[in-house]
N, C-alpha and C positions, 0 to 999 in steps of 0.2 A: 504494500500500500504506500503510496508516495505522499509526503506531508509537502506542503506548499507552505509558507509563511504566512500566518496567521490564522490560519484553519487550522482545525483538529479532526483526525482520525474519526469516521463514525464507525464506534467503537461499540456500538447497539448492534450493526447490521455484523459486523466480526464475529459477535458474539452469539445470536442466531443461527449463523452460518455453521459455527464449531457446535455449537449444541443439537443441531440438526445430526449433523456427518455423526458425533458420537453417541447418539442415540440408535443410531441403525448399523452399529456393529453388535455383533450374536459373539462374545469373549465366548463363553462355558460352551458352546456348540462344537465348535470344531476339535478333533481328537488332538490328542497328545504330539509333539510334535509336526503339527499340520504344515508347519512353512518350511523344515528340511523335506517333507516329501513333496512340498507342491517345486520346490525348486530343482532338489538332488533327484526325482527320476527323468529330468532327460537328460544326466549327465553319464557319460559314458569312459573308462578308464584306457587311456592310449597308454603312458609307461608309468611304471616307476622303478624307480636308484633309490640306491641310499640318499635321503634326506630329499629326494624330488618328486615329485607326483604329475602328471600331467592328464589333463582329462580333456573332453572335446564337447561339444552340445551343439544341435541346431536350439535356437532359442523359440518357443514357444509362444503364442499367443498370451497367457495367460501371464505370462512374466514384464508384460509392458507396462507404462506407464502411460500416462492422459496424452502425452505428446508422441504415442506410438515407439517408443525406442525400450530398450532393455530398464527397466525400472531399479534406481541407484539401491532400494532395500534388495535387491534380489541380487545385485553387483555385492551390495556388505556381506550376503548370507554368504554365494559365493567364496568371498574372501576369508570367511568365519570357519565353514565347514571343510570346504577345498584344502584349505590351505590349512588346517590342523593335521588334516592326515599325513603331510610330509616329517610329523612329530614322529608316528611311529616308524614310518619308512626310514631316520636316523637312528632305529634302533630305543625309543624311547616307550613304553609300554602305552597303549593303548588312553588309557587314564590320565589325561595330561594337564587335566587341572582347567581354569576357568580362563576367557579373554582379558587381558589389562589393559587391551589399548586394542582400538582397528582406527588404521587410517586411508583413503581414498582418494585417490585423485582419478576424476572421470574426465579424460582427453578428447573424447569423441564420443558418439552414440553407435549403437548396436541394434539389426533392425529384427524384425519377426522372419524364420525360418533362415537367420543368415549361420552360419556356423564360425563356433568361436573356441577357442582353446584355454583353458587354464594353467596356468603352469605356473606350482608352489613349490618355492626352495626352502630349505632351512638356513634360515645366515649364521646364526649362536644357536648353540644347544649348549646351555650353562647349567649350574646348579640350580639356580632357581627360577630361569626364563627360559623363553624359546623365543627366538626372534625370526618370524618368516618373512618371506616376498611372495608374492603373489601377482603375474600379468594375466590380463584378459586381453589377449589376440584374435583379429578375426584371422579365420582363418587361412582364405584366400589371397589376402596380400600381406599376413604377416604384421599387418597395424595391429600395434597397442593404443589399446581404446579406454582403459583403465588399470589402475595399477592399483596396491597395496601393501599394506606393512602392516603385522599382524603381529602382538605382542601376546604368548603365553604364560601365565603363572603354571610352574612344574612343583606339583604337590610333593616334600621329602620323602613321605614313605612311598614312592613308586621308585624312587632315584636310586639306579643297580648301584649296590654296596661294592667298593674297592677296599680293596685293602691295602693300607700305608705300609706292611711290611716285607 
């Protein structure tokens, strides 16, 4: 909403509009995890290495946004879930603790049925973090259309015991 000088925000019509939109969400409806399945089945597993993961997807309809392009919540899931699994691909067990940080930068748009590729690296695997990368490439000419930096807390009791002697 743009403020001009000396006019105020109508701050009534904002307010309507939000109470509208969040009256006609159904939370308790949808099952347990609803947004990794409405995202993660059209992803598909191309390789993985140690600490890299790469997967591919035509992008669906249902993952758009008002402005017809790849919808930025479905770019964070993306980066959220994609790019966790490169945790145990470094060998780190399965359990790898909660997000601390996800960050986005969206370069370009992604359209309905174009095909795109993910590919999450591990940069740190430390004691207490996991620090990923994350690119969304289209597929066909290799453009990055957004990227990622994906910060994990690694809970100690999962963290394989060494021994100092």
């Amino acid at each position: 909403m743009e403020k001009t000088e000396g006019t105020m925000p109508d701050l009534e019509s904002v307010k309507k509009y939000l109470e509208k939109r969040l009256a006609s969400t159904v939370d308790d409806e949808f099952p347990p995890k609803f947004l990794q399945h409405l995202i993660l089945r059209a992803l598909r597993l191309d390789l993985i290495e140690p600490g890299r993961v790469v997967f591919s997807m035509n992008i669906p309809p249902r993952l758009l946004n008002s402005g017809k392009y790849l919808h930025g919540g479905a770019i964070t899931t993306l980066v959220d879930i994609a790019g966790g699994t490169a945790i145990p691909a470094a060998g780190f067990p399965w359990k790898s603790g909660v997000s601390v940080e996800i960050n986005i930068s969206c370069l370009d748009a992604a359209y309905v049925n174009e095909e795109i590729e993910i590919d999450t690296r591990v940069l740190r695997l430390g004691k207490a973090v996991a620090v990923l990368s994350v690119e969304l490439r289209k597929k066909k000419t290799g453009q990055v259309f957004a990227q990622g930096r994906h910060t994990k807390f690694l809970p100690l009791k999962y963290l394989p015991l060494k021994s100092k002697m």
